[in-house]
C-alpha positions as CSV (number, residue, x, y, z in Angstrom):
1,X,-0.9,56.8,70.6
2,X,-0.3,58.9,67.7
3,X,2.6,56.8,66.5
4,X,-0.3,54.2,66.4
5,X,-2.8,56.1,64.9
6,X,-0.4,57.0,61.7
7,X,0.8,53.4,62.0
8,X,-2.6,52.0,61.0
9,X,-3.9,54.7,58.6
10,X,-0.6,53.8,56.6
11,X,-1.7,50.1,56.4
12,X,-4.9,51.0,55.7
13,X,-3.2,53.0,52.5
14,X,-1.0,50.3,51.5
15,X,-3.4,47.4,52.1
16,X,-5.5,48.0,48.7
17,X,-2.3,48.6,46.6
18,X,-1.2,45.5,47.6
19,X,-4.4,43.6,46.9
20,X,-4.9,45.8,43.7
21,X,-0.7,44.2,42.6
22,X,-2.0,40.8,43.8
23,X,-5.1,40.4,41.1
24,X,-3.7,42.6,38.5
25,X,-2.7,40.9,35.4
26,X,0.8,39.6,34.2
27,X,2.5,41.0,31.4
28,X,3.3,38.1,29.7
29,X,5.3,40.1,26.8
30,X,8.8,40.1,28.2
31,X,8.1,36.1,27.9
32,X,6.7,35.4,24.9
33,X,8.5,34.0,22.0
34,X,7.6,34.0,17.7
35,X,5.6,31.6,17.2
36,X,2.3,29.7,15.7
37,X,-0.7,28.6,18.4
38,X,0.2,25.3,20.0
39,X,3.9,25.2,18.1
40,X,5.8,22.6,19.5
41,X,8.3,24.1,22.7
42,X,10.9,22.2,24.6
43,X,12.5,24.1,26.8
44,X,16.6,23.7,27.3
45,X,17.5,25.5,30.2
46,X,17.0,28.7,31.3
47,X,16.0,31.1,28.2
48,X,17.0,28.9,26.0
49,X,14.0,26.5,23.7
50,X,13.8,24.5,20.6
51,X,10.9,25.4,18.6
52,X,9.1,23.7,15.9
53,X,7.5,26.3,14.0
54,X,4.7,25.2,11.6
55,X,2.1,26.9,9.3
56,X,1.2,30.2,9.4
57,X,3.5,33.0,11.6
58,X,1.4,36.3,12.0
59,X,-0.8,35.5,8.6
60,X,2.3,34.5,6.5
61,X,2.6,31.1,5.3
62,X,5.9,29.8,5.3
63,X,7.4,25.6,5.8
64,X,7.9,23.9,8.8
65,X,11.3,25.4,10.8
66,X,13.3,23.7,13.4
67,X,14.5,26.4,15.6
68,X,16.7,27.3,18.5
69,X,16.6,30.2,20.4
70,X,19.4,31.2,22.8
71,X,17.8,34.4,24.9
72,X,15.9,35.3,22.6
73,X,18.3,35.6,19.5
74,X,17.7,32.4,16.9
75,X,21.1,30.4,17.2
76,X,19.9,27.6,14.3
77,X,17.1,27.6,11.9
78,X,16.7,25.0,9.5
79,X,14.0,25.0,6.7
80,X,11.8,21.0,6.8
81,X,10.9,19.6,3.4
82,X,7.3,21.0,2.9
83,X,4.3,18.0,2.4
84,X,2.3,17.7,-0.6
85,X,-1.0,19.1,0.9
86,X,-3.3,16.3,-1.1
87,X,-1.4,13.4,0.5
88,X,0.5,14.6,3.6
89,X,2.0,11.7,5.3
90,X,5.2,13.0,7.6
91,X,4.8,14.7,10.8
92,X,7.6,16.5,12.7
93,X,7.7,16.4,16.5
94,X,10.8,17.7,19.0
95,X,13.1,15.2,21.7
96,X,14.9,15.6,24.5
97,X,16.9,13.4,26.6
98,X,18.5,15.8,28.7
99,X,20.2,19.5,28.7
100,X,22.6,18.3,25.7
101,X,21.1,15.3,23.8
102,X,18.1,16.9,21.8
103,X,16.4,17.5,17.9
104,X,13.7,16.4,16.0
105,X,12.1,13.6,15.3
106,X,10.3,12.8,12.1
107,X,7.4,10.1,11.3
108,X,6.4,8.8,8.4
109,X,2.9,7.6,9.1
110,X,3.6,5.4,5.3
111,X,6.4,3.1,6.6
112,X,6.1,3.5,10.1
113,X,9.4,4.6,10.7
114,X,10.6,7.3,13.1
115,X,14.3,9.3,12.1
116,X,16.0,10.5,15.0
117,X,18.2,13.7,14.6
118,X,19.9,15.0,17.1
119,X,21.1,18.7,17.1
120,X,24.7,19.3,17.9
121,X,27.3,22.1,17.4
122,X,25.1,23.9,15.5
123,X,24.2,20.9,13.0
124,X,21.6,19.0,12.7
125,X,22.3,15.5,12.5
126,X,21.3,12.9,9.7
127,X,20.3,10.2,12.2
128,X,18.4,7.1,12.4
129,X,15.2,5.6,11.8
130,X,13.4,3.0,13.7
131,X,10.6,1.0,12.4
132,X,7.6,0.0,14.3
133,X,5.5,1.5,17.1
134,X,5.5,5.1,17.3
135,X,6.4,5.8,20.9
136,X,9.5,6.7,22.1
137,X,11.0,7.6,25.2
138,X,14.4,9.7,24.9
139,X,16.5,8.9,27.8
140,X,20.1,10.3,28.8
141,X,21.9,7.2,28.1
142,X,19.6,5.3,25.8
143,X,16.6,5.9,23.3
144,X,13.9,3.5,24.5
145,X,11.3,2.5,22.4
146,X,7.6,0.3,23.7
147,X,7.1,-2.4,21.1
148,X,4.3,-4.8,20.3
149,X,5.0,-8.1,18.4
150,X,3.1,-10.7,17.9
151,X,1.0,-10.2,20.9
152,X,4.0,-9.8,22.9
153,X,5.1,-6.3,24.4
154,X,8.5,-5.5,24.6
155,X,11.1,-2.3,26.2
156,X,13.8,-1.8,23.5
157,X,16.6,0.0,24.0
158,X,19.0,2.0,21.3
159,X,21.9,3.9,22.0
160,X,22.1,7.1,20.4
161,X,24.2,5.6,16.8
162,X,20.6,3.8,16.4
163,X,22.3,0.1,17.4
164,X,19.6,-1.9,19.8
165,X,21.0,-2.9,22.7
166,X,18.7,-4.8,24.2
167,X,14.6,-5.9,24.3
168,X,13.1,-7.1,27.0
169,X,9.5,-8.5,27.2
170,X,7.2,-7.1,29.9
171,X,4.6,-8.8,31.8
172,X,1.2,-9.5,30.7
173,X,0.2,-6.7,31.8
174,X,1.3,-3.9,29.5
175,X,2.7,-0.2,29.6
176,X,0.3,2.9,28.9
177,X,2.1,4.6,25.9
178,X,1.9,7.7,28.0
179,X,2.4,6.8,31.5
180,X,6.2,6.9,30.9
181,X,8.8,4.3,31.8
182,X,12.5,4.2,32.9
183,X,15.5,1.8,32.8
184,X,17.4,1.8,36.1
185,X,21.4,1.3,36.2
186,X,21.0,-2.8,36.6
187,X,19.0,-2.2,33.0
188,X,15.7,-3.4,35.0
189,X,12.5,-1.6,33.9
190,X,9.8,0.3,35.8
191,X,6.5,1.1,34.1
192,X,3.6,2.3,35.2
193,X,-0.1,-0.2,33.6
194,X,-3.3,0.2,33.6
195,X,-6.8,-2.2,34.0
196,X,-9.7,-0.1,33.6
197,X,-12.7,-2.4,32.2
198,X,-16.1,0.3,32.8
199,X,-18.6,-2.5,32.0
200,X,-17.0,-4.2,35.3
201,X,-16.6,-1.4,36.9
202,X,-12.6,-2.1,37.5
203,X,-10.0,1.0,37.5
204,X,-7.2,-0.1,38.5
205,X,-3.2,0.9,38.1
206,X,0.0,-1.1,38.5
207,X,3.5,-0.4,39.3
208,X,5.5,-2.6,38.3
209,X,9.8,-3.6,38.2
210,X,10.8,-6.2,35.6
211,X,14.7,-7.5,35.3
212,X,16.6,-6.8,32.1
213,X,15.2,-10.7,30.7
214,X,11.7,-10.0,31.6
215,X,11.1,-11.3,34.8
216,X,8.3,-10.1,37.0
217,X,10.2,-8.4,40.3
218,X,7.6,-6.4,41.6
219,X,4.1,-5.7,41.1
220,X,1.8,-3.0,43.2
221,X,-1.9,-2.8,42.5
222,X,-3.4,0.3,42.9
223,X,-7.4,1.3,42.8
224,X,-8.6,4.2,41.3
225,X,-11.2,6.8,41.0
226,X,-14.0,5.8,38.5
227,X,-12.9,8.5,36.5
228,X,-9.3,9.2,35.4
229,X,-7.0,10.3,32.4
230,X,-4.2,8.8,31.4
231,X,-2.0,8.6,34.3
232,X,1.7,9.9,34.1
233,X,4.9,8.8,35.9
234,X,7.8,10.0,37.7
235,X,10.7,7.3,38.4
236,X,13.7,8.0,41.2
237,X,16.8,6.8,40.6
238,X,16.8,3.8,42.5
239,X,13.1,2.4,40.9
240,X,10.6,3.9,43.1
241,X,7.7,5.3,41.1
242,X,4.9,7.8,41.8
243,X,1.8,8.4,39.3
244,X,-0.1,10.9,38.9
245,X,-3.3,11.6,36.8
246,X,-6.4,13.9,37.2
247,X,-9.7,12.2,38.4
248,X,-13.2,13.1,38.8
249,X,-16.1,11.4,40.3
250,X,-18.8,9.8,38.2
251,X,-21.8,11.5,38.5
252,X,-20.8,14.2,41.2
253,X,-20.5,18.1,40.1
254,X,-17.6,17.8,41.9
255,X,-14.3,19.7,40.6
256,X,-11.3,18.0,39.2
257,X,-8.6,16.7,41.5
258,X,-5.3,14.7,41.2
259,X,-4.8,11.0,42.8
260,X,-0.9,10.5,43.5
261,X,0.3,6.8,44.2
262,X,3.5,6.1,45.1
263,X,5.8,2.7,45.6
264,X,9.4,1.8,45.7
265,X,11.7,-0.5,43.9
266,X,10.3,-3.6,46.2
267,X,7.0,-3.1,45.9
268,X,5.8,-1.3,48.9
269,X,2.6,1.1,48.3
270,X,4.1,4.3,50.0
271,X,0.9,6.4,49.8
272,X,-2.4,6.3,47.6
273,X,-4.3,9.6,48.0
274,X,-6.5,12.4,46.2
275,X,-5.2,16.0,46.3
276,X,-8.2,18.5,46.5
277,X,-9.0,21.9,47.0
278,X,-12.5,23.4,47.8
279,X,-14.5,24.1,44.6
280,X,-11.0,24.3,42.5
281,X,-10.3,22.4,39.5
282,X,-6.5,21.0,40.3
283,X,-4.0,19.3,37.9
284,X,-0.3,18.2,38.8
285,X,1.8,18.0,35.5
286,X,4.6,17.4,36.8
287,X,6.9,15.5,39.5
288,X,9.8,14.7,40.9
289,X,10.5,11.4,43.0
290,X,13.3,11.2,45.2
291,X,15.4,7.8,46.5
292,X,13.9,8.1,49.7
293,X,10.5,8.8,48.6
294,X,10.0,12.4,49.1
295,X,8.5,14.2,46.1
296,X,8.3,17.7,44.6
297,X,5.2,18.1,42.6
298,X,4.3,21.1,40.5
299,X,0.0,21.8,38.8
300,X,-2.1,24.1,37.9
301,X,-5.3,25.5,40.2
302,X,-7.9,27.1,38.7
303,X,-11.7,28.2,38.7
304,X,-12.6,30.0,36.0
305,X,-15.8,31.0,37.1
306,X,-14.2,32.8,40.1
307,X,-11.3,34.4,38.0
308,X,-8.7,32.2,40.1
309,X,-5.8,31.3,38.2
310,X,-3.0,29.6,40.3
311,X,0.2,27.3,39.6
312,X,1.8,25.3,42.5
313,X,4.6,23.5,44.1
314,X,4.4,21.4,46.8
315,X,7.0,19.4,48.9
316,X,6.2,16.0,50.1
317,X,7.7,13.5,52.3
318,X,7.9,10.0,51.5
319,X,4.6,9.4,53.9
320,X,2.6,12.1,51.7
321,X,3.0,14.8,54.5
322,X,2.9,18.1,52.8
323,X,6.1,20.0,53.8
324,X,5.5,23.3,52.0
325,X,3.7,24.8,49.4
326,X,4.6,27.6,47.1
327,X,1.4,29.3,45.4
328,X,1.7,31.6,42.7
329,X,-0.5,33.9,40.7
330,X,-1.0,33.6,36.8
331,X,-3.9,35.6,35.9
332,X,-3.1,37.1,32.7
333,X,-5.4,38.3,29.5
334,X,-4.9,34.7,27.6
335,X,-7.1,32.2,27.5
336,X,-5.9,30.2,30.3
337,X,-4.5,27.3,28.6
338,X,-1.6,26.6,30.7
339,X,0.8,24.3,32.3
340,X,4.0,23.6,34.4
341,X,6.7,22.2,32.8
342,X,10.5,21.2,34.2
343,X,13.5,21.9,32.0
344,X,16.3,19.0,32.0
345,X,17.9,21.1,34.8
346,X,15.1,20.8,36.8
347,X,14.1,24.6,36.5
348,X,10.4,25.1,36.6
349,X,8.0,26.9,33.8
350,X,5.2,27.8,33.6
351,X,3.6,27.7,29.8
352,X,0.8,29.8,27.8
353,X,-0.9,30.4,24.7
354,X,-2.0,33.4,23.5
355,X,-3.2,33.8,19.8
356,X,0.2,33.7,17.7
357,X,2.3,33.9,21.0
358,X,4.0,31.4,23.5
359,X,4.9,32.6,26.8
360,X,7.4,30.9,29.0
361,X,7.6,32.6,32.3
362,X,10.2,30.9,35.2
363,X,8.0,29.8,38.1
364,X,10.0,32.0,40.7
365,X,9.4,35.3,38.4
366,X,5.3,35.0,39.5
367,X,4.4,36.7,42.2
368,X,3.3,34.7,45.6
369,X,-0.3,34.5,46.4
370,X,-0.9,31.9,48.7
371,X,-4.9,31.4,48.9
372,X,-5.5,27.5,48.6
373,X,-5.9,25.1,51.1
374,X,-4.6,21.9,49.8
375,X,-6.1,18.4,51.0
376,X,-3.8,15.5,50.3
377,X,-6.1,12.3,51.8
C-alpha cells in the first residue's frame, strides 16, 4: 500500500509538468532563417533552402538576392538587377522540380515572357525564356507549361535546354492554373477542372486523363461544397489523382473543413468526403497519393479563439479509412500564419512568419499532442 500511495503522489507531481511542457510555447529561434516577411522559401532537403530575399532585411534596404543556404551557412548569393521604382515591371519567383533541378524564375509582366535559370554547381544558369501564359509547372523530367490559344487550352511540355517537346490540347473543360497537373510515363495528362457557376448554383470538380494527342480517356465528376477555394492536387505515379481544397458552408457559422476526392487512372471515384473536427478550423496543404490509392495527407488545425494551434498527418487507405494520425503542437508567440510543406524528398515542414523571420521547423522535431478527433465522412 505504501508503494501505491508514493506511486500516485508522484504522478500527481509529474502530471502538471507534463501538461505545463505540452501548452508551453516553441522556441522557434533554433529554426529561423534571415529573412524579409513573406520572402519567397523552397525548401531542398533537410536544412538546406533557396531564398529569395527582397526589400528591406532588419530596416536596411538592399536589391533582390537569390540565395542558398546549406545549414545555415549561405553557399550562393547572387545580387538581381534592381527595378526602376516608377515603372517596375519584372518579378522574381523560385522553382523546383525535384532535390537537384531548381533556381529562379523571372517574369517580365512587358513581354510576357518567363526566363528559367536553373542553379547548378554553384552557378546560376543563363536559361530560357518562354512566351505566353504565366503558369508553370516544374517537373523532374520536363518543364510544363498550361497554355491558351485561340480559345483552345493546351499542356506544353519543355525539356530543361528550353526545346518543346510536345503540346497537347485538353478537353473542353479546362485546368485550374492552381490545381496542379502531371504527365505520366505514356506522356498522357491528368489535371484536375473546375464548374462552379453560383448563379446556378453548380460546384462541381473533374478529374480528368487525356492521351498525349488530346483525347478524352477519363473523366470523373465530382460535387462540391457550396463554398470552396481553389482546389489543389496530388497525382500517383500511375494517374490516380486526389484533390483537395478547404470548404465551408454557405450561410452556416460552421468552421472550416477540407473535402478530399480521390480517383484512379480509369476513372473510378475512390472516395468523396469532408474531413472535420469539432469547432476547429482545418486545412490539408499537402498530399501524397500512392499507386494503390492510399494517401498520406499533412494540414493545419486551429482555433484561435481557444489558443489551439495543431499540424497533422494522417494515413489513409485507398477506401478513405484513417490508419493513423500523428498530431503535433505548434503554439508559438507568431502570428499563426503557418503551413505544412513537403521537401522533394518527401520530408515534412512545417512553416512560419514571424516579423523579419522565417521559421522552418521538421514535423518530427514538434512535440506530440494528440487532442483531435478527426471525421473523414
Amino acid at each position: 500500500m505504501p508503494n501505491k500511495r508514493r506511486f500516485f503522489a508522484a504522478l500527481l507531481t509529474i502530471l502538471p509538468l507534463l501538461s505545463a511542457w505540452a501548452l508551453a510555447e516553441i522556441d522557434l529561434k533554433p529554426y529561423e532563417i534571415e529573412s524579409d516577411r513573406f520572402t519567397p522559401v523552397e525548401i531542398l532537403a533537410p536544412d538546406m533552402y533557396l531564398v529569395l530575399q527582397d526589400g528591406s532585411l532588419n530596416g536596411v534596404k538592399q536589391p533582390t538576392a537569390l540565395v542558398l543556404l546549406d545549414h545555415g551557412q549561405k553557399v550562393f548569393e547572387q545580387r538581381l538587377p534592381e527595378e526602376p521604382s516608377d515603372d517596375p515591371h519584372i518579378s522574381y519567383s523560385l522553382f523546383v522540380a525535384d532535390e537537384n533541378r531548381y533556381g529562379l524564375r523571372t517574369f517580365d509582366n512587358s513581354t510576357y515572357a518567363a526566363c528559367f535559370q536553373l542553379l547548378e554547381n554553384g552557378t546560376l544558369t543563363q536559361g530560357f525564356s518562354i512566351e505566353g501564359y504565366p503558369h508553370f509547372e516544374p517537373l523532374p523530367n520536363c518543364l510544363c507549361r498550361l497554355h491558351r490559344q485561340n480559345g483552345m487550352c493546351f499542356v506544353e511540355r519543355f525539356d530543361w535546354d528550353g526545346i518543346l517537346l510536345s503540346s497537347t490540347p485538353v478537353s473542353e473543360i479546362e485546368p485550374t492554373p492552381y490545381s496542379g497537373f502531371t504527365v505520366l510515363d505514356d506522356k498522357s495528362i491528368a489535371y484536375i477542372a473546375w464548374d462552379i457557376n453560383v448563379s446556378q448554383d453548380q460546384y462541381r470538380l473533374y478529374h480528368l486523363h487525356v492521351s498525349h494527342d488530346g483525347e478524352l480517356l477519363s473523366s470523373v465528376p465530382i460535387s462540391l461544397p457550396n463554398e470552396i477555394f481553389s482546389p489543389m492536387g496530388a497525382f500517383s505515379p500511375n494517374g490516380g489523382i486526389l484533390s483537395y481544397t478547404d470548404a465551408k458552408l454557405a450561410g452556416l457559422r460552421e468552421p472550416y473543413f477540407s473535402f478530399l476526392a480521390c480517383s484512379d487512372r480509369d476513372g473510378n471515384l475512390r472516395f468523396a468526403k469532408s474531413l472535420k473536427a469539432k469547432n476547429i478550423n482545418l486545412s490539408v496543404t499537402q498530399a501524397v497519393l500512392r499507386n494503390d490509392g492510399s494517401a498520406t495527407i499533412y494540414g493545419t488545425a486551429e482555433r484561435s479563439s481557444k489558443k489551439l494551434f495543431r499540424v497533422f498527418k494522417l494515413e489513409l487507405d485507398a477506401s478513405s479509412q484513417i490508419l493513423s494520425r500523428d498530431v503535433r503542437d505548434f503554439t508559438t508567440r507568431a502570428d499563426y500564419q503557418y503551413t505544412v510543406k513537403l521537401d522533394p524528398l518527401g520530408n515534412a515542414y512545417v512553416v512560419t512568419e514571424n516579423e523579419n523571420r522565417i521559421a522552418i521547423v521538421p514535423f518530427e522535431d514538434l512535440p506530440v499532442l494528440d487532442d483531435i478527433e478527426f471525421m473523414l465522412e
